[in-house]
C-alpha positions in Angstrom: 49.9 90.4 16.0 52.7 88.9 18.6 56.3 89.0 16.9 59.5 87.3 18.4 62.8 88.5 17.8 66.3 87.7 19.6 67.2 91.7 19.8 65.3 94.2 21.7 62.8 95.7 18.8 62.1 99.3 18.5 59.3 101.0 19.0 58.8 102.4 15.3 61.1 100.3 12.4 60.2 102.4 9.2 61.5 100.9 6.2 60.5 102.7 2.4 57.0 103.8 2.9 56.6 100.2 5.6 56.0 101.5 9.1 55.9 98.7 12.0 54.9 99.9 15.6 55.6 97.5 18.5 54.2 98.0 21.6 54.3 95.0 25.2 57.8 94.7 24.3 59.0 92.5 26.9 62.3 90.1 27.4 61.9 86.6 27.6 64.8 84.7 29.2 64.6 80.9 28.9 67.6 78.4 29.8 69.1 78.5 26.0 68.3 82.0 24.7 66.6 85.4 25.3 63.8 86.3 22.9 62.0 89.8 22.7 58.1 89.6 22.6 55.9 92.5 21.0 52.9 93.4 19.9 53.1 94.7 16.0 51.0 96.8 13.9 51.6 97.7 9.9 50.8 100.3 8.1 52.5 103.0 5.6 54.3 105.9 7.1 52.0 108.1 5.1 49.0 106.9 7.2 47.2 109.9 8.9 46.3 109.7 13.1 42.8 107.8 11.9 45.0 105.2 9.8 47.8 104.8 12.3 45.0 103.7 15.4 42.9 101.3 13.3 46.4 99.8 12.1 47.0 99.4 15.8 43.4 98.1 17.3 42.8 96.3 14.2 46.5 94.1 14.5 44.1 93.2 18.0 40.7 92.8 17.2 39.1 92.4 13.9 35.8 94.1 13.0 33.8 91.4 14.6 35.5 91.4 17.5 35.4 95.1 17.9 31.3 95.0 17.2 30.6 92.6 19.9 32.2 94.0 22.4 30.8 97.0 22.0 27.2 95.2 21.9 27.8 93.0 24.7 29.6 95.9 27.1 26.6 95.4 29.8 27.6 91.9 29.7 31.0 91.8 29.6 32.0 95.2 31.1 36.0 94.2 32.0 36.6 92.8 28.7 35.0 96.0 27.0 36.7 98.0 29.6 40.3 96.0 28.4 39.3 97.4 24.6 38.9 101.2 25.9 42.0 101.1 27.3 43.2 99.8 24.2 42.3 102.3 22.2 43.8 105.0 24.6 46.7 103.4 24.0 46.5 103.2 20.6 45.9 106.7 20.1 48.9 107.9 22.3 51.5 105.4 20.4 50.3 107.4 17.0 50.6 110.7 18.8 54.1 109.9 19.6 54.4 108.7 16.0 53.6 111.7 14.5 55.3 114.0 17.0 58.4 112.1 16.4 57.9 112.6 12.3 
């Protein structure tokens, strides 16, 4: 899910057993104010590697979403290429997680 906030967001915000990883953070300057944009994932800071990556794909694609992509790849080959890169990506932020734990 996108999340706005007016000060730079971290990376990983745990909070109890809440753990929110942001990713795309970016800086949005308009006339009136600056805003900081992100991409966010959920999950508990128990969640294991598995846990952590389906937090992260699925804050991006639902279960449908990931199914038809990966039906329609011969079709759509960029858009399935978009998701594979994705997942790299997901899998790397909860390596960092964990090697940061």
């Amino acid at each position: 899910m996108k999340t706005y906030s007016t000060q730079e967001p971290t990376v990983y915000d745990a909070s109890g057993n809440e753990l929110r990883i942001r990713w795309d953070i970016q800086e949005v300057v308009t006339d009136e104010l600056t805003q900081w944009s992100a991409n966010e994932a959920i999950c508990s800071v128990f969640c294991n590697r598995s846990q952590i990556i389906e937090a992260i794909i699925g804050s991006v694609y639902d279960t449908g979403a990931e199914i038809a992509l990966i039906n329609n790849q011969a079709d759509k080959p960029e858009a399935y290429a978009e998701y594979q890169a994705f997942r790299v990506l997901a899998k790397e932020i909860a390596d960092n997680w964990l090697a940061s734990k």
